[in-house]
Legacy VTK file of the C-alpha trace (Angstrom):
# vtk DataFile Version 3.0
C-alpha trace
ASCII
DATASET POLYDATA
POINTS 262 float
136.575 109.247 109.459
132.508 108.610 109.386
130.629 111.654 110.333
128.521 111.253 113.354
125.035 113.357 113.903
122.442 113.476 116.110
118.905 114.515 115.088
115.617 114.082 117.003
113.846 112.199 114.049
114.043 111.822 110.299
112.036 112.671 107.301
112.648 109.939 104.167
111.564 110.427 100.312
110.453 107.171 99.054
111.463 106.861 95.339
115.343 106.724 95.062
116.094 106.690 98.589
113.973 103.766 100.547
112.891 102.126 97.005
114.154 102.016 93.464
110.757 102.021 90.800
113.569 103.194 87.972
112.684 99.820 85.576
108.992 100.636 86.359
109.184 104.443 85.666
111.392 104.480 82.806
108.947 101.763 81.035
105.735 103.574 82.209
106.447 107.690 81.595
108.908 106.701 78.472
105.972 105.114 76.651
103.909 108.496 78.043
106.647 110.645 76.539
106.921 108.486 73.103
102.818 109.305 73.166
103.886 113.132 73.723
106.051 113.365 70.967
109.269 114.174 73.662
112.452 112.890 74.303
112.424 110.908 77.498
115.988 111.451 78.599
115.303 115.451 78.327
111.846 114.317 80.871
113.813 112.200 83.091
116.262 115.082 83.591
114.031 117.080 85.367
111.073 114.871 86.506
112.939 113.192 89.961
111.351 114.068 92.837
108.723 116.371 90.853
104.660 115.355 91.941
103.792 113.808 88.811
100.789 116.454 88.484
103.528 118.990 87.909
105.278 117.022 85.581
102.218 116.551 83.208
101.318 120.482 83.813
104.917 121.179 82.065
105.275 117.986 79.516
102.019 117.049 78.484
101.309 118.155 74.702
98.675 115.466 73.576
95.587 115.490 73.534
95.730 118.841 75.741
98.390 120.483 77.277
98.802 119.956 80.371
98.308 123.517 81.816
95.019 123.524 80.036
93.608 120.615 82.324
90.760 121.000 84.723
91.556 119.863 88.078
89.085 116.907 87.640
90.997 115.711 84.481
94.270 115.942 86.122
93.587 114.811 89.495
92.641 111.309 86.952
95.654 111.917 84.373
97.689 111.501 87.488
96.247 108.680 88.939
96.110 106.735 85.784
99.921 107.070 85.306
101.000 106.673 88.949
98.608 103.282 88.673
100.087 102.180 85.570
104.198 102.352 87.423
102.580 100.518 90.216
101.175 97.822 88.288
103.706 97.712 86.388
106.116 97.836 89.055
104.393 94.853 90.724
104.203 92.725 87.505
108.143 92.710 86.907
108.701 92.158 90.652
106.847 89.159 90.630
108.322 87.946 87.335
111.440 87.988 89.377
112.777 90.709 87.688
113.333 95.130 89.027
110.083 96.752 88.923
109.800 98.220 92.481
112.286 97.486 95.100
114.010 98.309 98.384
117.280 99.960 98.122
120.324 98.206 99.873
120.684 99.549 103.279
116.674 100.665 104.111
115.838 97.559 105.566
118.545 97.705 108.344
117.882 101.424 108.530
114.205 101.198 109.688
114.625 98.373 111.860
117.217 100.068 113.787
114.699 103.124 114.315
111.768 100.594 114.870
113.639 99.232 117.285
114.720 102.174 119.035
110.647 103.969 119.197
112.521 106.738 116.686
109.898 109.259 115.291
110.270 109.085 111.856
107.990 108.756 108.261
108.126 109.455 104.640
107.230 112.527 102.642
106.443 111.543 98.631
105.795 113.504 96.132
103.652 110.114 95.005
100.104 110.281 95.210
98.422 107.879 98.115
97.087 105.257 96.287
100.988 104.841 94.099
103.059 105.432 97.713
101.417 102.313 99.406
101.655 100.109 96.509
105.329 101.306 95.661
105.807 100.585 99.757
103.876 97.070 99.879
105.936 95.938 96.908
109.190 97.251 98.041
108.400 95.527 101.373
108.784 98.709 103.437
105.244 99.074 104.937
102.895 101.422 103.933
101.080 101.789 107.635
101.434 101.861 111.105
103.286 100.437 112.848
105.698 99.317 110.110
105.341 102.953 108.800
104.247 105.811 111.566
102.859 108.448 109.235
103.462 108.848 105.164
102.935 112.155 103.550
101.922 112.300 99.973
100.943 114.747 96.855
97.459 114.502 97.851
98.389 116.071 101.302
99.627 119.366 100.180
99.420 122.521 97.836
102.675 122.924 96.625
105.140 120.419 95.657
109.199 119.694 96.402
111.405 121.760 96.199
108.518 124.136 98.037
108.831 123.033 101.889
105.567 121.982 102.639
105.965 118.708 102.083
108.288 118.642 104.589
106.758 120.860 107.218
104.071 118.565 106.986
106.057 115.961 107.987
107.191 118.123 110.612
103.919 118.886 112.067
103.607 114.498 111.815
106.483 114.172 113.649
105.286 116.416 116.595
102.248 114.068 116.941
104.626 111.570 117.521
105.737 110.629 120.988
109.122 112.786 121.794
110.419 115.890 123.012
109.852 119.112 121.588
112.068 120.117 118.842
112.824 122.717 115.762
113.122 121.460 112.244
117.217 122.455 112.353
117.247 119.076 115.049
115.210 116.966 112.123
117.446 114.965 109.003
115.611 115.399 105.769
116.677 111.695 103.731
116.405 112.420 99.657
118.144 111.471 96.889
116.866 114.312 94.092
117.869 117.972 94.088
114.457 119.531 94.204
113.648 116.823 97.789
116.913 118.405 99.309
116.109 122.002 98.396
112.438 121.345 100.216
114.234 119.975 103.444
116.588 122.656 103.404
113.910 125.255 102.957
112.002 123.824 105.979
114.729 124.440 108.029
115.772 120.688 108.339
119.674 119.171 107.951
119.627 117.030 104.994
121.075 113.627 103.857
121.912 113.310 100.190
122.047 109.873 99.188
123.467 109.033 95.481
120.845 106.346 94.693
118.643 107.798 92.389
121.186 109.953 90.182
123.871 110.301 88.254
127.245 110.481 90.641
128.248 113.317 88.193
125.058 115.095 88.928
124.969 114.361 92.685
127.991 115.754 93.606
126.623 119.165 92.449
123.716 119.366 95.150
123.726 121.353 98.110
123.147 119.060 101.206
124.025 119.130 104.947
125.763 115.350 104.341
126.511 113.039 101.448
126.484 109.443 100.788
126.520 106.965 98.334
123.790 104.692 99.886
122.094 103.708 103.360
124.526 100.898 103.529
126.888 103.535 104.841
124.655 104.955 107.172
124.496 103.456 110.904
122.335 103.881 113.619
124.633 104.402 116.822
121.618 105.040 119.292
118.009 105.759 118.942
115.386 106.731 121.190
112.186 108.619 121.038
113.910 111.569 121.535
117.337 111.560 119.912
118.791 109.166 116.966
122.628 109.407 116.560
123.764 107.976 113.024
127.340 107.117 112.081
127.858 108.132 107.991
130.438 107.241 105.996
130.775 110.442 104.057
130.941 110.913 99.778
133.872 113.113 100.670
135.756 109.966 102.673
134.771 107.614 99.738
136.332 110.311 96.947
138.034 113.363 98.444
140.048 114.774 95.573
136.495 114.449 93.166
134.850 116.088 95.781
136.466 118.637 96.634
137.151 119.142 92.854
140.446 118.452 92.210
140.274 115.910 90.396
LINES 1 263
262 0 1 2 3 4 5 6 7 8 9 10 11 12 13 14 15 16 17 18 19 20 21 22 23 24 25 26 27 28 29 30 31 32 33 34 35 36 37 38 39 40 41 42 43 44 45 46 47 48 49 50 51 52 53 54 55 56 57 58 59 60 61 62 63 64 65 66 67 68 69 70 71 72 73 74 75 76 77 78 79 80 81 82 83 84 85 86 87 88 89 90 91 92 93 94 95 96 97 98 99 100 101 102 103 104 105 106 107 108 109 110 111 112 113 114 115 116 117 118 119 120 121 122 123 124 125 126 127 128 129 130 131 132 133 134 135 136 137 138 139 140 141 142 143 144 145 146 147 148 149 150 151 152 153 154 155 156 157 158 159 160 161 162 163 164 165 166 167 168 169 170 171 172 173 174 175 176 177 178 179 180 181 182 183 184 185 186 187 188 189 190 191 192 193 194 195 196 197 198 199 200 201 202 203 204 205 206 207 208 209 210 211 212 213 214 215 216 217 218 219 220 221 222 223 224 225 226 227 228 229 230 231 232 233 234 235 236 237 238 239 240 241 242 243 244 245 246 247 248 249 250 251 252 253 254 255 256 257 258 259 260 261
């Protein structure tokens, strides 16, 4: 049977869970790890959900390492790559082809909590100026009112899995309309292990959502719920002050590989 929750509002990562930039990202960082002289499957195994800043602090070899950057030259290493997947992203898109786009399910999500007055908005490890391109393209919304508030790397210190990303969206969420609330009554939405171990260290439940890695992988990380996508996740109610979603479970879909007996 689907699992039903109530929450008082929801926190979403962007890449892998509202939009899918994989063509756009594996074309853009593996000709950045080619120039490195890396493998890019051994980057793309631990980049997910990483603020791209930190992933050039630990990968970059050429023509500096990364860790030996000033903040001035990374603050522009990072916005010249994060520019480069958007505009790339945006090229193949229009060509008709995947560059950046919205994930089955999102579309009917958001409406549903539009619809409702639900508090809800995005934490990204993206920078600004790559979240609102990634969002245009994927035809989410990158402002209000299609988006109420979107949190990015250029709003906090530390990165996921650290939870200030998502106690920042916590203190956005409390400027939203609503009743008071702690984070345990907020869902954290992510797809990548270090997104779900930031919502669970703000205090948050959290959504895992197998659409932006390996189902092998996935089944290994620690969330509060499972999916496979947003298609199985429906919005029973939503208010303000209290959503209630119906979720077909990754346990219903495969119990014996789930509960590892298979």
């Amino acid at each position: 049977m689907p699992v039903e929750i109530t929450v008082q509002g929801l926190l979403f990562d962007m890449d892998g869970t509202l939009v899918d930039s994989t063509p756009a990202v594996e074309k853009t960082m593996g000709d950045w790890c080619h120039e490195q002289g890396i493998e890019p499957s051994e980057f793309f195994q631990h980049s997910h959900g990483v603020r791209t800043q930190d992933n050039i602090k630990r990968f970059q070899r050429i023509p500096v390492p990364g860790t030996s950057l000033s903040e001035e030259e990374l603050v522009d290493s990072v916005n010249k790559l994060e520019w480069l997947i958007a505009e790339n992203g945006r090229l193949m898109h229009e060509a008709g082809g995947k560059g950046i786009e919205r994930l089955p399910g999102a579309k009917e999500l958001l409406d549903a909590l539009r619809a409702g007055g639900a508090r809800w908005g995005i934490c990204t490890s993206a920078t600004r100026t790559y979240a609102s391109s990634a969002l245009k393209t994927g035809e989410i919304g990158a402002e209000p009112p299609a988006l109420p508030f979107l949190v990015t790397a250029n709003d906090v210190t530390h990165g996921k899995p650290h939870p200030e990303p998502y106690l920042k969206g916590l203190d956005e969420l409390r400027k939203l309309p609503g009743a008071a609330f702690e984070p345990s009554d907020i869902l954290v939405v992510e797809d990548a292990p270090s997104g779900l171990k930031s919502g669970l260290a703000a205090g948050c439940k959290t959504l895992g959502v197998a659409t932006g890695q390996p189902l092998e992988r996935f089944r290994t990380f620690e969330a509060t719920v499972k999916t496979m996508d947003l298609t199985r996740v429906e919005v029973v109610s939503a208010s303000p002050d209290a959503v209630t979603l119906r979720i077909k479970t990754l346990e219903e879909e495969e119990p014996e590989k789930t509960n590892g007996t298979a």
